[in-house]
N, C-alpha and C positions, 0 to 999 in steps of 0.2 A: 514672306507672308506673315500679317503680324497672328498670333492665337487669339482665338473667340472663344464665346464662351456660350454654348450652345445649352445651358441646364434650360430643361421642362419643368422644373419645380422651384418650389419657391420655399422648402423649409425639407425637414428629414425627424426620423421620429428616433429619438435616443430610450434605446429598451432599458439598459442599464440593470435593475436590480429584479428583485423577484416583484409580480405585477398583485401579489398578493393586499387587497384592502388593509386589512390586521397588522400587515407587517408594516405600513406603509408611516404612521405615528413612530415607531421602532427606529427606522430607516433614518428619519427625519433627524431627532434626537440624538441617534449616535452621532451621523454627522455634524452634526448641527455645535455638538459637544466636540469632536475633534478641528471644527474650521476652528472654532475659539478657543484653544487650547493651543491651536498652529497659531495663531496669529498674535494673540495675548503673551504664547513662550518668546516669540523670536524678536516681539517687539522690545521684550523684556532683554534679552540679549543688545538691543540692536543701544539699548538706554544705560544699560550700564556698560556698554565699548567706549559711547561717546561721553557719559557724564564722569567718568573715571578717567585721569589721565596718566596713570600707570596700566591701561590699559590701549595705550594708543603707540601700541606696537605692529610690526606688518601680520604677525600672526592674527589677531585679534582684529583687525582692518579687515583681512580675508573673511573674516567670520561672521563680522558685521554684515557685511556684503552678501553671504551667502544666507542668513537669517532674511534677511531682504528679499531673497529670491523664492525664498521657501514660502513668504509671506504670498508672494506675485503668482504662485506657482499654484500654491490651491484656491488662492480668488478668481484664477481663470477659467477652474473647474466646479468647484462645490455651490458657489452662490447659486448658479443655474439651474442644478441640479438639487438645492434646495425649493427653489422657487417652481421647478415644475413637477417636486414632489407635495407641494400647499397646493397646487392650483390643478393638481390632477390631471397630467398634462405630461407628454414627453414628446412634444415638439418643440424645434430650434428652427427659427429661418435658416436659409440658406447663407443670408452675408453674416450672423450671428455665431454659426457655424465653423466658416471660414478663418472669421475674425478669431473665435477662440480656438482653433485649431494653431492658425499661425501665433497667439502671444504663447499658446503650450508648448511648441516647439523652441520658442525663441526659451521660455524660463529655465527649460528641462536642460537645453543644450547649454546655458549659460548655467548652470550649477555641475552639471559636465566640465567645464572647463575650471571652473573655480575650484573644485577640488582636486583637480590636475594641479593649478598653481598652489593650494596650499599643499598638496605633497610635493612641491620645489619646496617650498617654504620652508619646511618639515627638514627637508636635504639638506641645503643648506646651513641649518640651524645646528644639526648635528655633524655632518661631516665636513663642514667647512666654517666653524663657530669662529674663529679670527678675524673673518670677512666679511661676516653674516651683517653686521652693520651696514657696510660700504655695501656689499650687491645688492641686498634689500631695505634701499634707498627707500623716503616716499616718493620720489616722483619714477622709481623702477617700479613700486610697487602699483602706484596711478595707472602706468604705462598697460602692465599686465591686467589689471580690472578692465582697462579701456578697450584691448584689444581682446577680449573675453565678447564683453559687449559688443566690435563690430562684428566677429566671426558671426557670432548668434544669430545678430539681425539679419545678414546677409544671408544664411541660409534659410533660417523661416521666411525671409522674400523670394527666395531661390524656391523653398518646396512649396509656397500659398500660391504665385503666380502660376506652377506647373498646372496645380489642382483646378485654378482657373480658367484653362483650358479645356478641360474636361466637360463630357457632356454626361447628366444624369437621368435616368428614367425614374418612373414614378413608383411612389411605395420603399423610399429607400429608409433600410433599419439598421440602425448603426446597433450590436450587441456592445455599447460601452457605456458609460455613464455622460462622456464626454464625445466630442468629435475629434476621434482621431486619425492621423494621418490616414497611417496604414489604414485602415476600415475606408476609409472616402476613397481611396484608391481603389480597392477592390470591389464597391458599387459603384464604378464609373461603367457608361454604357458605351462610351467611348475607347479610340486603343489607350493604353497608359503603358506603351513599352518604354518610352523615355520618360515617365513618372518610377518607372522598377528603377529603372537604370538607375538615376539619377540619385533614389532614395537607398540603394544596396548600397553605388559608390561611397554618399556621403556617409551613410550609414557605419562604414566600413573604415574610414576617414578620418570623421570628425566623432565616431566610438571609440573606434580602434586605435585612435592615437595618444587620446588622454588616458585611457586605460592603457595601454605601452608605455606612456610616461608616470604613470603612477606605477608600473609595477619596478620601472625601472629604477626611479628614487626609492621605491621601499626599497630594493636590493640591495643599493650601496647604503642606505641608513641600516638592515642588518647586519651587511659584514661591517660596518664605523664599529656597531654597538657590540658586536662579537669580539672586536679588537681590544674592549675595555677590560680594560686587568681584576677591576672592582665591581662587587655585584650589586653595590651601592649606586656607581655610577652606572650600570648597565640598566638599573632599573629608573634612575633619575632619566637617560636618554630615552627608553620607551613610549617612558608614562608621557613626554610633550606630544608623542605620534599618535596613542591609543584612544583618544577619541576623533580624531580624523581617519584613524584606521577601520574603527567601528562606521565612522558615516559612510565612507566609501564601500565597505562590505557590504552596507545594507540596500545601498542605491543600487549598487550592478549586479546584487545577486535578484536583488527584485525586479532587474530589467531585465534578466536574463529569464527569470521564469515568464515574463510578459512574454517575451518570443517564444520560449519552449512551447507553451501555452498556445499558440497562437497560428505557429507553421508547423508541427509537430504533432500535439495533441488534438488541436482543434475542440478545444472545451470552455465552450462558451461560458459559464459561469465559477470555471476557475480561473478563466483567463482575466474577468472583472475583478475578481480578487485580489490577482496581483497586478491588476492595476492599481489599485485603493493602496496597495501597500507602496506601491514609489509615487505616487501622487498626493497620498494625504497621511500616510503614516509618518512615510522616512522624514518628511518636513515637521510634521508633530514630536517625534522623539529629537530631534536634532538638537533643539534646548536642553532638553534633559541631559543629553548627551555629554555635551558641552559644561552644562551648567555643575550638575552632580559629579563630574570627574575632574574638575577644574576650579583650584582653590584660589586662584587670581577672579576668577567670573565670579565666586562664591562671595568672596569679600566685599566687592566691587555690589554684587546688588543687594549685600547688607549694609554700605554705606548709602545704596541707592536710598532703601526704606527705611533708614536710619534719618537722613536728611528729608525723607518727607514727612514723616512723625513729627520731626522736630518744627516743620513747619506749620504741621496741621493748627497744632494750641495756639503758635503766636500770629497766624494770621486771625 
């Protein structure tokens, strides 16, 4: 028997922030200053990976890639939720809804993975640097972007269709800014014992595995770096890890207070908080990240604005 989709409604109202008038100018602004700051930094990254060709190495490929998703990752949330903070307004259709729940799951989970692979990358680079050429090929490094990309798709189609099943009653209020999974699950008026299931498994799966594999590379990249005789080179080995070590701390400890938050505290507007913080921060600091600990990135988009100065006069 194929699933129907039994919803009595046609849209859901996103509570999101505080419903105060006064703050609501406030609210607007801040965000409005962190989309463009997300999007403007990563672009800026994404321009000086590809206008630099000492920068068309598989680390910096990874990077690109992930500046890319950072970008994808808060246009599927913030534009919305600026536009029904103008229009005074915190309703989403139902397929509106949907739609941006499944592209959030798809971005979230594919920077999930990409930082999994750049802590291969990372591995590799230090404890195996003889080879580091030969395994990370471009068409290995292709390979792993691409198969980043179908895992993702394939589970946001996996957990949207569950969702589609689902029947909803009326008056439903999502406490986030956004439609998220978990929350649409837990206003379904229907059963949703194989939507739990299915979202612990992967949860558990497709969390628990790139975080096992990143802890697991960082482990053998400490003991590499412990084994260096020179404090020279122990700190030359670090410093290639230490800004992907910082992105990664800041995505799963911010994910992890989303859940604490969430099945534990049950605190509605700490819980939004730390959603703002893996959704619209960790993607806004990412550049800086990057950029300010990173004197190949640094050079690279003073050549960027070096070449367009020079262009500006003679055109």
């Amino acid at each position: 028997m194929e699933p129907r989709n039994n919803t009595h409604i046609s849209e859901f109202l996103l509570l999101g922030f505080s419903e105060d008038p006064e703050l609501q100018p406030l609210i607007f602004d801040l965000f409005l200053s962190m989309y463009l700051i997300t999007v403007l930094g990563n672009l800026l990254i994404i321009l000086a990976i590809t206008s630099d060709s000492h920068l068309h190495t598989p680390m910096y490929f990874f990077i690109g890639n992930l500046s890319f998703v950072d970008i994808c990752l808060t246009s599927t949330t913030i534009p919305k939720m600026l536009l029904n903070n103008q229009m005074q307004s915190k309703v989403i259709t139902y397929e509106g809804c949907v739609t941006q729940m499944y592209f959030f799951v798809l971005f979230a989970g594919l920077e999930d993975f990409l930082l999994t692979v750049m802590a291969y990358d990372r591995f590799v680079a230090i404890c195996q640097p003889l080879h580091y050429i030969v395994i990370m090929n471009p068409q290995f490094c292709g390979l792993l972007v691409l198969l980043c990309w179908i895992i993702s798709v394939l589970h946001s189609l996996l957990e949207s269709l569950l969702v589609l099943r689902l029947s909803f009653c009326t008056n439903v209020e999502i406490t986030q800014f956004f439609c998220e999974l978990n929350q649409l699950i837990q206003h379904a008026c229907s059963d949703t014992f194989i939507n739990d299931v299915v979202l612990c498994f992967l949860a558990m799966l497709l969390g628990g595995g790139p975080l096992g594999g990143i802890i697991c590379s960082y482990s053998r990249i400490v003991s590499s770096i412990h084994a260096i005789s020179s404090t020279q080179g122990k700190y030359k080995a670090f410093s290639t890890c230490a800004s992907h070590l910082t992105v990664v701390s800041l995505f799963y400890f911010t994910i992890i207070g989303v859940y604490v938050n969430s099945t534990v505290m049950h605190n509605v507007h700490s819980g939004t908080v730390a959603s703002v913080l893996y959704t619209v921060v960790t993607p806004m600091l990412n550049p800086f990240i990057y950029s300010l600990r990173n004197k190949d990135i640094k050079e690279a988009l003073r050549r960027l604005f070096r070449r367009e100065l020079i262009k500006g006069p003679l055109s």
